[in-house]
py3Dmol code that shows the C-alpha trace and the ligand (Angstrom):
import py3Dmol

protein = """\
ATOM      1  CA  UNK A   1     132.030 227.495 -46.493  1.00  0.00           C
ATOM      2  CA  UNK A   2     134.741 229.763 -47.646  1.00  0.00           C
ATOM      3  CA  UNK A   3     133.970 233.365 -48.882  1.00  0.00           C
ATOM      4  CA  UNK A   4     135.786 233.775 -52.294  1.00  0.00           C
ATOM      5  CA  UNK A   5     137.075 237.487 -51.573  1.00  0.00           C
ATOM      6  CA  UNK A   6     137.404 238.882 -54.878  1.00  0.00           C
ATOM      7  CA  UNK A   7     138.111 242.232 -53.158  1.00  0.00           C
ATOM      8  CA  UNK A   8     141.159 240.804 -51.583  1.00  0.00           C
ATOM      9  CA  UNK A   9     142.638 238.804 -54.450  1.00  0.00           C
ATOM     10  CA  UNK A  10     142.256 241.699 -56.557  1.00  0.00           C
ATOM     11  CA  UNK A  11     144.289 243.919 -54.513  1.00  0.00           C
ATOM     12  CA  UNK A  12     146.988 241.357 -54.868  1.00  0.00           C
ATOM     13  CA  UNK A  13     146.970 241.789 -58.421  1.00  0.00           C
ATOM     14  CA  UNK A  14     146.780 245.699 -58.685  1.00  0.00           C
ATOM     15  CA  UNK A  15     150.066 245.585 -56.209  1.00  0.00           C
ATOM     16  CA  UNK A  16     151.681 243.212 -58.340  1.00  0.00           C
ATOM     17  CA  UNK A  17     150.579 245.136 -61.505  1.00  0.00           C
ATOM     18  CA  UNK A  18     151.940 248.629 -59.338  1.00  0.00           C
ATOM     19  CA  UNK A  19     155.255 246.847 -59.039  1.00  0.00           C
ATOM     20  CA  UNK A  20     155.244 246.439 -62.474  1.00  0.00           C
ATOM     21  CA  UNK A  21     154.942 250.253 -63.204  1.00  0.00           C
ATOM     22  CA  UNK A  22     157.156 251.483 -60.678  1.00  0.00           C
ATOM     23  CA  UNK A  23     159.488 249.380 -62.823  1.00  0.00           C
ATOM     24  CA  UNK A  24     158.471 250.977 -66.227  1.00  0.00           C
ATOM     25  CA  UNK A  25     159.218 254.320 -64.272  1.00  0.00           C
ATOM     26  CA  UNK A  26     162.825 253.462 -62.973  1.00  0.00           C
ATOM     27  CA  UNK A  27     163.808 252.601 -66.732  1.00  0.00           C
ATOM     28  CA  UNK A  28     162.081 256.272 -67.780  1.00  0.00           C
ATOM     29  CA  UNK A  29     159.503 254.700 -69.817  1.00  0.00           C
ATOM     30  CA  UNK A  30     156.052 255.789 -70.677  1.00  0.00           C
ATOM     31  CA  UNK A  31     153.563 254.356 -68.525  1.00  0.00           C
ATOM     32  CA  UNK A  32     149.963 252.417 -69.538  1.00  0.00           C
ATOM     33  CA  UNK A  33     147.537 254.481 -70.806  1.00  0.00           C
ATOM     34  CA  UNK A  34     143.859 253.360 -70.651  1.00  0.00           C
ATOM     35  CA  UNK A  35     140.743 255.296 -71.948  1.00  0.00           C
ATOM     36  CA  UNK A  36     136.842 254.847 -71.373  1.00  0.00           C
ATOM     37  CA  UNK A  37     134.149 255.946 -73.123  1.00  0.00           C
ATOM     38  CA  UNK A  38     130.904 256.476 -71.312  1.00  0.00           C
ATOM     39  CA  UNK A  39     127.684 257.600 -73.306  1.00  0.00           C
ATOM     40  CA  UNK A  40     125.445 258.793 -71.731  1.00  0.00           C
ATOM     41  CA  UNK A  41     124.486 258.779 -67.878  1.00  0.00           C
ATOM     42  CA  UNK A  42     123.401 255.506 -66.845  1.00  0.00           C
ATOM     43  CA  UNK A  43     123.711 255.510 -62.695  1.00  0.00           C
ATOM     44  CA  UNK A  44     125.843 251.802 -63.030  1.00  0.00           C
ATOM     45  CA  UNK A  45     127.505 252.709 -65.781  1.00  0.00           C
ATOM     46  CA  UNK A  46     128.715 255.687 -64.419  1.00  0.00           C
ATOM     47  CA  UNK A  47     129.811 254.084 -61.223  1.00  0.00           C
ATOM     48  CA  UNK A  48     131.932 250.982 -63.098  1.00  0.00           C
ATOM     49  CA  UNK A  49     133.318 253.382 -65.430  1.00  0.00           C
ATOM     50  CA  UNK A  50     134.614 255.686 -62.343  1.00  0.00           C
ATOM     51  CA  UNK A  51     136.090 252.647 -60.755  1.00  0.00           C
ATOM     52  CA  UNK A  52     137.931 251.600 -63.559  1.00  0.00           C
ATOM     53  CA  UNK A  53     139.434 255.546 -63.799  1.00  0.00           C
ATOM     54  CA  UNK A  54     140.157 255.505 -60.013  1.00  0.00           C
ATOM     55  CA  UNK A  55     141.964 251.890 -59.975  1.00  0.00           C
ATOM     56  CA  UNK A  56     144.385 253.309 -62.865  1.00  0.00           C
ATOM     57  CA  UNK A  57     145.039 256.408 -60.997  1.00  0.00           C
ATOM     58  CA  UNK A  58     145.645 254.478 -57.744  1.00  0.00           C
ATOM     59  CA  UNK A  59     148.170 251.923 -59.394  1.00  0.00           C
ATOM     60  CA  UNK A  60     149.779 254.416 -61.034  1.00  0.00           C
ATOM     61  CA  UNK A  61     148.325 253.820 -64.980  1.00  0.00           C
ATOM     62  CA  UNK A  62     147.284 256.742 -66.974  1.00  0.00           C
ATOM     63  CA  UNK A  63     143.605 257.502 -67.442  1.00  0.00           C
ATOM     64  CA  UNK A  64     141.078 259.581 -69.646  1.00  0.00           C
ATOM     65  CA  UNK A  65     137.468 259.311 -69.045  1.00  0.00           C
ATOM     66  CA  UNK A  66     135.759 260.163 -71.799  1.00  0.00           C
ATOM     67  CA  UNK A  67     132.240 261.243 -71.247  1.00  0.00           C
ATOM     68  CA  UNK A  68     129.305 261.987 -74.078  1.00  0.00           C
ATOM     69  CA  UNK A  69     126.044 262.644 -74.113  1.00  0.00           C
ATOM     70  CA  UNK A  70     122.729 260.385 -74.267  1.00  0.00           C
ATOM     71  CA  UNK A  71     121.805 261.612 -77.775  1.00  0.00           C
ATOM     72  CA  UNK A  72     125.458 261.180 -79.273  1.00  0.00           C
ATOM     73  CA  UNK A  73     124.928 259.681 -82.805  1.00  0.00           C
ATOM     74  CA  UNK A  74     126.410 256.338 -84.250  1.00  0.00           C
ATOM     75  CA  UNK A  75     128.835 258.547 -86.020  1.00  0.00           C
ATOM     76  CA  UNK A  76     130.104 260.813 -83.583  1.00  0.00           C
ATOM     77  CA  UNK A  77     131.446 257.916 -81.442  1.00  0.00           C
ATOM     78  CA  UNK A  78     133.005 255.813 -84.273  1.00  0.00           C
ATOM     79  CA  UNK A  79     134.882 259.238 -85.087  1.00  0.00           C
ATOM     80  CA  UNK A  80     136.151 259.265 -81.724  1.00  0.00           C
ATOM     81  CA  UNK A  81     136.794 255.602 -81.425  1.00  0.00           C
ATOM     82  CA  UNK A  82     138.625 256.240 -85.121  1.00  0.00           C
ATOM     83  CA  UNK A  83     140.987 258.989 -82.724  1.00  0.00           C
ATOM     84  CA  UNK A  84     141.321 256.786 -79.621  1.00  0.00           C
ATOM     85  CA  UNK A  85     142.428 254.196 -82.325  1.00  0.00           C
ATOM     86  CA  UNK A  86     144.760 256.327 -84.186  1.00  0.00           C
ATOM     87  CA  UNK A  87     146.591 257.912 -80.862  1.00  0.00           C
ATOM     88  CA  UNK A  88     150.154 256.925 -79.884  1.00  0.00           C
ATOM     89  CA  UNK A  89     149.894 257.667 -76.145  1.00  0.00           C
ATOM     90  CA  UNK A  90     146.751 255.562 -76.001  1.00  0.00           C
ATOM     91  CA  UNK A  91     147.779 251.802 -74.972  1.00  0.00           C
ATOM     92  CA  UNK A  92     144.087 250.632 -74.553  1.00  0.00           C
ATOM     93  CA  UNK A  93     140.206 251.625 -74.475  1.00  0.00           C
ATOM     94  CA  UNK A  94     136.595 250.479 -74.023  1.00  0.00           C
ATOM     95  CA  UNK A  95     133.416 251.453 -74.978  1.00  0.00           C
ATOM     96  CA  UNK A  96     131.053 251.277 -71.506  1.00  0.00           C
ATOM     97  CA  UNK A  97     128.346 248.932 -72.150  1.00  0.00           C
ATOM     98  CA  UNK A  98     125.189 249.334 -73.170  1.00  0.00           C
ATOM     99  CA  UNK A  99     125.297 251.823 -75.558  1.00  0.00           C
ATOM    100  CA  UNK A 100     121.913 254.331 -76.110  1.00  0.00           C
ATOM    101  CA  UNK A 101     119.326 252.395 -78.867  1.00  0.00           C
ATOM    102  CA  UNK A 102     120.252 254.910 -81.645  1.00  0.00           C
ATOM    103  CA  UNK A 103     123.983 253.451 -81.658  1.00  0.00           C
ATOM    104  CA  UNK A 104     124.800 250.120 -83.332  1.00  0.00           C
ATOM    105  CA  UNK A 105     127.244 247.894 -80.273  1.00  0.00           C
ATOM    106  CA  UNK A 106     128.195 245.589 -82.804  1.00  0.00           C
ATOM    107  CA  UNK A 107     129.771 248.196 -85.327  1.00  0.00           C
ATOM    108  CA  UNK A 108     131.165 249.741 -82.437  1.00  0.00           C
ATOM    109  CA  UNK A 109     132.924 247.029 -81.005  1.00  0.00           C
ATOM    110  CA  UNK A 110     134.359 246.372 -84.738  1.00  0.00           C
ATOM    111  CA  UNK A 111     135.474 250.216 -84.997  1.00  0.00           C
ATOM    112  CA  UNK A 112     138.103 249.396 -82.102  1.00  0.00           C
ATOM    113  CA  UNK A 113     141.883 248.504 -83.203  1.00  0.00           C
ATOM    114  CA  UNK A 114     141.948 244.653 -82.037  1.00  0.00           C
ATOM    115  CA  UNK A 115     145.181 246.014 -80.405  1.00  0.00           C
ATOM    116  CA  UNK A 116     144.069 247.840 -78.464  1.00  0.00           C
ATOM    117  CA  UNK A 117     140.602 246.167 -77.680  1.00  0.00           C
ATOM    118  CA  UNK A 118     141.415 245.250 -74.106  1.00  0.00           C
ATOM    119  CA  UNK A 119     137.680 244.449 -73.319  1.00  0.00           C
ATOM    120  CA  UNK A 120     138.743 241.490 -75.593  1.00  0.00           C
ATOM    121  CA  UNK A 121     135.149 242.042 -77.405  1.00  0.00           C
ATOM    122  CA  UNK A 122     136.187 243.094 -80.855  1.00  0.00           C
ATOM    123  CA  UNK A 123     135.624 239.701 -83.474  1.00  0.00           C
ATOM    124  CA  UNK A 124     138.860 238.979 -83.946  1.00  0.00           C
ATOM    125  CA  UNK A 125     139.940 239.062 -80.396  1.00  0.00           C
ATOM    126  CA  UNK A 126     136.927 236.938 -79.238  1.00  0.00           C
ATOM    127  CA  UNK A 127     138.029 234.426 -82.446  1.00  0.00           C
ATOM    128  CA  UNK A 128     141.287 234.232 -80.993  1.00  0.00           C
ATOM    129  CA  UNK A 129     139.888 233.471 -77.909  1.00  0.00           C
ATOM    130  CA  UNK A 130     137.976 230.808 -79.003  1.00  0.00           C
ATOM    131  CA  UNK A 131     140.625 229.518 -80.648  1.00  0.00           C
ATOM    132  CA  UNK A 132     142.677 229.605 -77.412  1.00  0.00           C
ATOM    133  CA  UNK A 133     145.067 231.581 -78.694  1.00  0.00           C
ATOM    134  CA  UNK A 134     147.014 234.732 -77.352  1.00  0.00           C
ATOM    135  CA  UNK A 135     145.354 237.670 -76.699  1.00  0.00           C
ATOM    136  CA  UNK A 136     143.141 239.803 -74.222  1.00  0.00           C
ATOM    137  CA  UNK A 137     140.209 237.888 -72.745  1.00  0.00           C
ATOM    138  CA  UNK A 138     137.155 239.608 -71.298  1.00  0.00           C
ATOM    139  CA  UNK A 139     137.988 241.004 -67.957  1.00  0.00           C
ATOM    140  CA  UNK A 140     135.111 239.353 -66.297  1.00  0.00           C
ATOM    141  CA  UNK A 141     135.364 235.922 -67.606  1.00  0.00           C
ATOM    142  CA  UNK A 142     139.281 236.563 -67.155  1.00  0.00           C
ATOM    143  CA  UNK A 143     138.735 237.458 -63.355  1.00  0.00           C
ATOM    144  CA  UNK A 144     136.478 234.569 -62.702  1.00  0.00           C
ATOM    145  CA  UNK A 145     139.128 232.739 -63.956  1.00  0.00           C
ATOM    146  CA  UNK A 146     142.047 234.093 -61.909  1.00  0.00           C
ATOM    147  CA  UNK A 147     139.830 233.832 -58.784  1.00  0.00           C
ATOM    148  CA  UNK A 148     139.179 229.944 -58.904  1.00  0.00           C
ATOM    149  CA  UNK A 149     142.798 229.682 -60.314  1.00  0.00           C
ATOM    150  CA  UNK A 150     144.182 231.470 -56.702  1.00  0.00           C
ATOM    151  CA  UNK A 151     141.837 229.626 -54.972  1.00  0.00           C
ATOM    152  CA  UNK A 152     143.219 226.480 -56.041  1.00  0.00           C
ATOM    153  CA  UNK A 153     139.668 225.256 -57.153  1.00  0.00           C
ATOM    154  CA  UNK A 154     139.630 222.219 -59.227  1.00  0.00           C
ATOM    155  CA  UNK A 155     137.804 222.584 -62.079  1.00  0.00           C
ATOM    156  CA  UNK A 156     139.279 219.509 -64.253  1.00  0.00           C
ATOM    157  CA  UNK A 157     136.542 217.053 -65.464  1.00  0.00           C
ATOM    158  CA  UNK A 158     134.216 218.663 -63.356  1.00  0.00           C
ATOM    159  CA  UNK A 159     130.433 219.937 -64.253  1.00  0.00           C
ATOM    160  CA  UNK A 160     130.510 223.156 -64.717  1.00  0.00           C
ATOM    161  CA  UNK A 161     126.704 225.136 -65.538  1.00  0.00           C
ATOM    162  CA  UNK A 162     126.921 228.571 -66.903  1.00  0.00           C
ATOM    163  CA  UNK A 163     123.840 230.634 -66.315  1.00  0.00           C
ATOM    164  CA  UNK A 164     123.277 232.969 -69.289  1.00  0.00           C
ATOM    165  CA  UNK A 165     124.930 233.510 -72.814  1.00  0.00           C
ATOM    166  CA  UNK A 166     125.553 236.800 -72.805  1.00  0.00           C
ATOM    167  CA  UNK A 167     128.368 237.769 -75.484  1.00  0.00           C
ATOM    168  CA  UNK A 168     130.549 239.553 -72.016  1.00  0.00           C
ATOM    169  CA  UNK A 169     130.305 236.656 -69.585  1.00  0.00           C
ATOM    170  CA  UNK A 170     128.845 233.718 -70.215  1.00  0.00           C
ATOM    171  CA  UNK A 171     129.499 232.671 -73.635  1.00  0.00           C
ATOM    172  CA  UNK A 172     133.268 233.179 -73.187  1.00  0.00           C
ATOM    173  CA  UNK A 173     133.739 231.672 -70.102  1.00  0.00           C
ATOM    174  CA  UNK A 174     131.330 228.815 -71.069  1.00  0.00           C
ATOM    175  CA  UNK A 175     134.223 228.712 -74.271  1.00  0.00           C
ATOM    176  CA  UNK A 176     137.440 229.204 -71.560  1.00  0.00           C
ATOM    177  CA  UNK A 177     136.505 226.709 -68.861  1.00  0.00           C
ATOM    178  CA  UNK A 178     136.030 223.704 -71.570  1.00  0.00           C
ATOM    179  CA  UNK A 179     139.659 224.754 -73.240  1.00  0.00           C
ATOM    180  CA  UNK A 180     142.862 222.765 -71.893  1.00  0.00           C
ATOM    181  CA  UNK A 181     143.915 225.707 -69.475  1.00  0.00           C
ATOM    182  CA  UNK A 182     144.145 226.822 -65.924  1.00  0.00           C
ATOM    183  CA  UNK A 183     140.516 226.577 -64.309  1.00  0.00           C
ATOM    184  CA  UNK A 184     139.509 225.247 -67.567  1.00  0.00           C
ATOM    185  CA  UNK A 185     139.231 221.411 -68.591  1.00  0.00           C
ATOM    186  CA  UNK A 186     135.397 221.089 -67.121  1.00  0.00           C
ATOM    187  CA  UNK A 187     132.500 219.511 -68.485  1.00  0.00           C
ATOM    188  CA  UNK A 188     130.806 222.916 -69.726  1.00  0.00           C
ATOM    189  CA  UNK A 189     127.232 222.799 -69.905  1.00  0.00           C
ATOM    190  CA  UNK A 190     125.355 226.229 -70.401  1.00  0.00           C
ATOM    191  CA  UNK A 191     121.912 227.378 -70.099  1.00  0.00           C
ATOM    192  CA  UNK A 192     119.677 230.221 -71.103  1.00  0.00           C
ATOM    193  CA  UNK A 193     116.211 231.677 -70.709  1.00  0.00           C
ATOM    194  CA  UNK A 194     115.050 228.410 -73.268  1.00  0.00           C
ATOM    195  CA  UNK A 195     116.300 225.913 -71.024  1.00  0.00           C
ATOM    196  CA  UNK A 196     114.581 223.051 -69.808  1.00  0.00           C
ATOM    197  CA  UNK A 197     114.718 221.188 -66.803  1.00  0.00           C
ATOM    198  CA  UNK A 198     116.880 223.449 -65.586  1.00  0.00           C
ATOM    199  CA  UNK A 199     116.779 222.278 -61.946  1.00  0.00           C
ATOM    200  CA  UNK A 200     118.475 218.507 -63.055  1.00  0.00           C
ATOM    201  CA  UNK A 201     121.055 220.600 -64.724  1.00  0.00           C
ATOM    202  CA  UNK A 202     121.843 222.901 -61.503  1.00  0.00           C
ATOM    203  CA  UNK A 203     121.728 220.335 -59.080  1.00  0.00           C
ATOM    204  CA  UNK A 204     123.798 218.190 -61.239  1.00  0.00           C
ATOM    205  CA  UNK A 205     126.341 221.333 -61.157  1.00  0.00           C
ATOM    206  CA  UNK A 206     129.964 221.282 -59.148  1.00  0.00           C
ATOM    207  CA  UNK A 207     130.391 225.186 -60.399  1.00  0.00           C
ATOM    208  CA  UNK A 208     127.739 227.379 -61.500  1.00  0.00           C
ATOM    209  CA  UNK A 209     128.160 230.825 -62.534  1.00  0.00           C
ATOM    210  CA  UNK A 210     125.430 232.309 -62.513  1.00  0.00           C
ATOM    211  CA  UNK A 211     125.194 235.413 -65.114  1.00  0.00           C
ATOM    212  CA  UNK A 212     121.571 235.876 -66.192  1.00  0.00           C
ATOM    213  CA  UNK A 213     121.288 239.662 -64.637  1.00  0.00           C
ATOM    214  CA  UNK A 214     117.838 238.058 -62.294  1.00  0.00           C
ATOM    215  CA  UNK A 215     118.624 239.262 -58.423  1.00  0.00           C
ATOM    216  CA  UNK A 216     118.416 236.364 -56.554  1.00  0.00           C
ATOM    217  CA  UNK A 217     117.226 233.700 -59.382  1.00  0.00           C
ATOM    218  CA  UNK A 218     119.341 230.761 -57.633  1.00  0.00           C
ATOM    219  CA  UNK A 219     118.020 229.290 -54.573  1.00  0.00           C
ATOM    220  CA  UNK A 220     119.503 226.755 -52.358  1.00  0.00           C
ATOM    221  CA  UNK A 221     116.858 224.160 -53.664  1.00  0.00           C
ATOM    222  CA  UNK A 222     118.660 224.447 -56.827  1.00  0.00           C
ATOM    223  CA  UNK A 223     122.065 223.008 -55.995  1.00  0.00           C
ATOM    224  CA  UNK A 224     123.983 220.321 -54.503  1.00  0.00           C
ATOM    225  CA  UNK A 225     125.889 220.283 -51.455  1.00  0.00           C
ATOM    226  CA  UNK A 226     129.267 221.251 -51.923  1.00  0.00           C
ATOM    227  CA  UNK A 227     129.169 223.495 -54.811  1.00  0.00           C
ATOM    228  CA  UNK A 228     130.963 226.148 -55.746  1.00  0.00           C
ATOM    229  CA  UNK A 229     129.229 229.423 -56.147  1.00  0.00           C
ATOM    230  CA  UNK A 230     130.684 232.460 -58.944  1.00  0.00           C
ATOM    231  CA  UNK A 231     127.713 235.155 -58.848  1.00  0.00           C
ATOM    232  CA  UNK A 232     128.141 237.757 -61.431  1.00  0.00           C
ATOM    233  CA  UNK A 233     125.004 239.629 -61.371  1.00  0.00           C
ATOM    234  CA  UNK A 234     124.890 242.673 -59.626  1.00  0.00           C
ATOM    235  CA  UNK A 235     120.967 244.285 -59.391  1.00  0.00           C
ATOM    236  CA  UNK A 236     119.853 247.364 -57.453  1.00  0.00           C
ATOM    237  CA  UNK A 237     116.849 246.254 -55.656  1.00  0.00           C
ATOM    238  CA  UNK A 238     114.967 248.524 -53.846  1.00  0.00           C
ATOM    239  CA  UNK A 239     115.631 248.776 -50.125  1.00  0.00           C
ATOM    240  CA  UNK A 240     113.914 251.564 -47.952  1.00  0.00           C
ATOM    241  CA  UNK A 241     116.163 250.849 -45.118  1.00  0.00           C
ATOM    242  CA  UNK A 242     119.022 252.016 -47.075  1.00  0.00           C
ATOM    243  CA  UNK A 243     120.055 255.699 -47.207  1.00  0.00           C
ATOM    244  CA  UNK A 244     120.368 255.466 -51.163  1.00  0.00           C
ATOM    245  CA  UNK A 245     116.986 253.357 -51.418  1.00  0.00           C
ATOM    246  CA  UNK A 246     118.728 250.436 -52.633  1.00  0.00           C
ATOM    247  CA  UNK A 247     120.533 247.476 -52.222  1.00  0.00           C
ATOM    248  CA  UNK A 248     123.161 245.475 -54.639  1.00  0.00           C
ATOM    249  CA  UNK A 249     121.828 241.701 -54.928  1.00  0.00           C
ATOM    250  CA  UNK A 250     123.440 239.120 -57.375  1.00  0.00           C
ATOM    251  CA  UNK A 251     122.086 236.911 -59.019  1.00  0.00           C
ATOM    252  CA  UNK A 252     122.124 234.170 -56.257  1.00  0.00           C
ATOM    253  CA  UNK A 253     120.101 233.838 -53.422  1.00  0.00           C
ATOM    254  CA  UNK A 254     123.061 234.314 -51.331  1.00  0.00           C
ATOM    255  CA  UNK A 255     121.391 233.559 -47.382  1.00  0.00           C
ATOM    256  CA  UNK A 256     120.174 229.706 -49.016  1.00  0.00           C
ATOM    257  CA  UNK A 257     123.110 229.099 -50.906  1.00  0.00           C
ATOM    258  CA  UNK A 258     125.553 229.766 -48.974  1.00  0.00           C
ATOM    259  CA  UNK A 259     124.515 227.205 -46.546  1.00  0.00           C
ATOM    260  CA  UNK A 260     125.191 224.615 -48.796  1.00  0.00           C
ATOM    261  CA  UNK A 261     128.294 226.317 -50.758  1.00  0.00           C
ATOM    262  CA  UNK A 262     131.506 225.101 -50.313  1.00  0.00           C
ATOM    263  CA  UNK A 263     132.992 228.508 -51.899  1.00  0.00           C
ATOM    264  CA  UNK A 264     130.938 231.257 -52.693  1.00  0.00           C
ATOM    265  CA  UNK A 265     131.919 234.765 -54.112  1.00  0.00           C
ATOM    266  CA  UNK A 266     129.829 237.967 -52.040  1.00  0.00           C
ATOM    267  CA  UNK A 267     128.048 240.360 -54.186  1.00  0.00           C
ATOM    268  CA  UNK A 268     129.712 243.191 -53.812  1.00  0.00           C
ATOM    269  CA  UNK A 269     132.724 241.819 -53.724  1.00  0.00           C
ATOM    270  CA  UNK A 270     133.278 239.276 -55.215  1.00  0.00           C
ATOM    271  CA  UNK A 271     133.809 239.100 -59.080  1.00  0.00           C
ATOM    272  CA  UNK A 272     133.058 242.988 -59.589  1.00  0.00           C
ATOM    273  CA  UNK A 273     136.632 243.508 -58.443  1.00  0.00           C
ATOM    274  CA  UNK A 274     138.444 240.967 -60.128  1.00  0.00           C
ATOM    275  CA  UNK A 275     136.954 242.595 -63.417  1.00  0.00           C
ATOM    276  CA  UNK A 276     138.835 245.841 -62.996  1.00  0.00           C
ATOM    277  CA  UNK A 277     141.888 244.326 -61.977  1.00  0.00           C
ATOM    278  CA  UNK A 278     141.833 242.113 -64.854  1.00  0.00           C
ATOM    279  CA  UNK A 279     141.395 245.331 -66.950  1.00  0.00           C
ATOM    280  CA  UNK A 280     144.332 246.956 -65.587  1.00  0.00           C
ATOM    281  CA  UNK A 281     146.745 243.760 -66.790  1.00  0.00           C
ATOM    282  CA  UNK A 282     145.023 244.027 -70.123  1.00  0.00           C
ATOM    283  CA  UNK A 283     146.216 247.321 -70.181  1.00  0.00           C
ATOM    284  CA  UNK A 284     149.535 246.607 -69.291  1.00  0.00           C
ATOM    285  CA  UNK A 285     149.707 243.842 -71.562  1.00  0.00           C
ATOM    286  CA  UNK A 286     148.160 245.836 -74.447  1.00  0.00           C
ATOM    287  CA  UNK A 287     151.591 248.773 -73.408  1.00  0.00           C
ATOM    288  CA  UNK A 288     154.130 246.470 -73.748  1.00  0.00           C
ATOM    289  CA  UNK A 289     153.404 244.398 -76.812  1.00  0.00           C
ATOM    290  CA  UNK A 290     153.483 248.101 -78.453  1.00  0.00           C
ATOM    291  CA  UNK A 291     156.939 248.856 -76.467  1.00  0.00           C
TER     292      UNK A 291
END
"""
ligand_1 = """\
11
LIG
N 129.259 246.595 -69.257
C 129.171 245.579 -68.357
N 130.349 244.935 -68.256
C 131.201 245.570 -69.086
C 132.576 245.353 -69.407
O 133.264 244.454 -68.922
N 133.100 246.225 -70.308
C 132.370 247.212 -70.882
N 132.963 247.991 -71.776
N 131.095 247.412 -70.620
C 130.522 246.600 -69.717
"""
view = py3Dmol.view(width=600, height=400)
view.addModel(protein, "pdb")
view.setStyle({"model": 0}, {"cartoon": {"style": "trace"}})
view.addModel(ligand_1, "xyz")
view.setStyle({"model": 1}, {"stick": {}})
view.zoomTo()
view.show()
């Protein structure tokens, strides 16, 4: 069983994306610019949102974190999206998911400039990805992507069962992995809370990524031996041993699994990562299609 180290692969990319920069520097250019807005103070939130900040700052990107509060209305926000938009020295931004109830997510994800939409979530973006066309893909589904792609994981003809349809994971990389690309050309098949017989369709798996947001959902009576494990949840369950009171679980039952894994990505570890690094080349790409 090999440990997919998504920690470790995505330090490869933030060096090679650092090498990039230092470039951008030695011609005097301006460097990438990325911006977050975080409303409200949800405990995750706040922590994915500071890791994104920190990973610019350590590769050598630009950063503003832009924080507002709980009650914020609808309005408020798409005027400050409308500036974040309209602002040269801005290359890209996101909008920290989920938003407070009072505030629309699907009008805000349509305020942002498709430019400079490196979440990829704006309509147009996710159109083009469908499409398989340029432009910037999720960062999570884009990171799972890069990780079996650097672990030389085959995933051509194979069966591949998403867990969950969630517009930010598993509906695009259900979309990505069928598509004639790198880690793509699988047999997709995805399921959801309405499944049925969902144990034939996980044992039947070669890949599952498992993305429903349950701690510990998949057991090792649910797959085959051999298979290769991408667990994107990532739950605080509570833990009194722990000096915080919790622990992070994902969405796989990692101690069963893992016996019968042939790769398996640790949670932490393993995809959270990859998602911020695949940020940071959003970014970059997002700076020098305006240069
Ligand atoms: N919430 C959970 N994942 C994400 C993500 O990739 N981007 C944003 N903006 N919010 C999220």
């Amino acid at each position: 069983m090999t440990i997919l180290d998504g920690k470790k692969v995505s330090n490869d990319i933030k060096e090679e994306i650092a090498e990039h920069v230092k470039a951008i520097i030695s011609k005097g250019e301006k460097v990438p610019h990325l911006a977050a807005i975080l409303v409200g103070s949800d405990g995750a939130s706040m922590t994915y949102v500071n890791a994104k900040v920190k990973a610019c700052e350590r590769i050598g990107f630009k950063s503003t974190l832009i924080e507002l509060p709980e009650y914020t209305s609808e309005e408020e926000l798409l005027n400050k999206i409308h500036e974040l938009n309209t602002n040269d020295d801005i290359d890209g931004f996101i909008v920290q998911l989920p938003l407070p109830k009072q505030i629309d997510e699907q009008k805000v994800l349509m305020a942002v400039d498709p430019n400079k939409d490196v979440d990829g979530f704006h309509p147009t973006n996710v159109g083009k990805m469908a499409l398989d066309l340029p432009t910037f893909l999720p960062a999570t589904p884009y990171g799972i992507i890069e990780l079996l792609e650097r672990y030389q994981i085959e995933t051509s003809g194979k069966n591949v069962v998403v867990m969950g349809r969630s517009h930010i994971v598993g509906r695009p990389i259900s979309i990505l992995m069928s598509q004639k690309r790198k880690a793509g050309d699988a047999t997709v098949t995805l399921v959801h809370s309405r499944s049925k017989n969902l144990l034939d369709i996980t044992k039947n798996a070669d890949i599952i990524v498992a993305a429903i947001g349950i701690s510990e959902f998949l057991t090792g009576d649910m797959v085959k031996e051999d298979v290769v494990i991408i667990d994107v949840g990532i739950t605080r369950v509570p833990d009194a041993t722990k000096k915080n009171g919790y622990r992070l679980a994902g969405d796989v039952h990692f101690e069963s699994v893992s016996k019968k894994a042939s790769f398996i990505t640790p949670v932490p570890g393993g995809v959270g990562p990859m998602t911020i690094a695949m940020l940071l080349k959003n970014t970059l790409l997002a700076r020098d299609r305006h240069n």
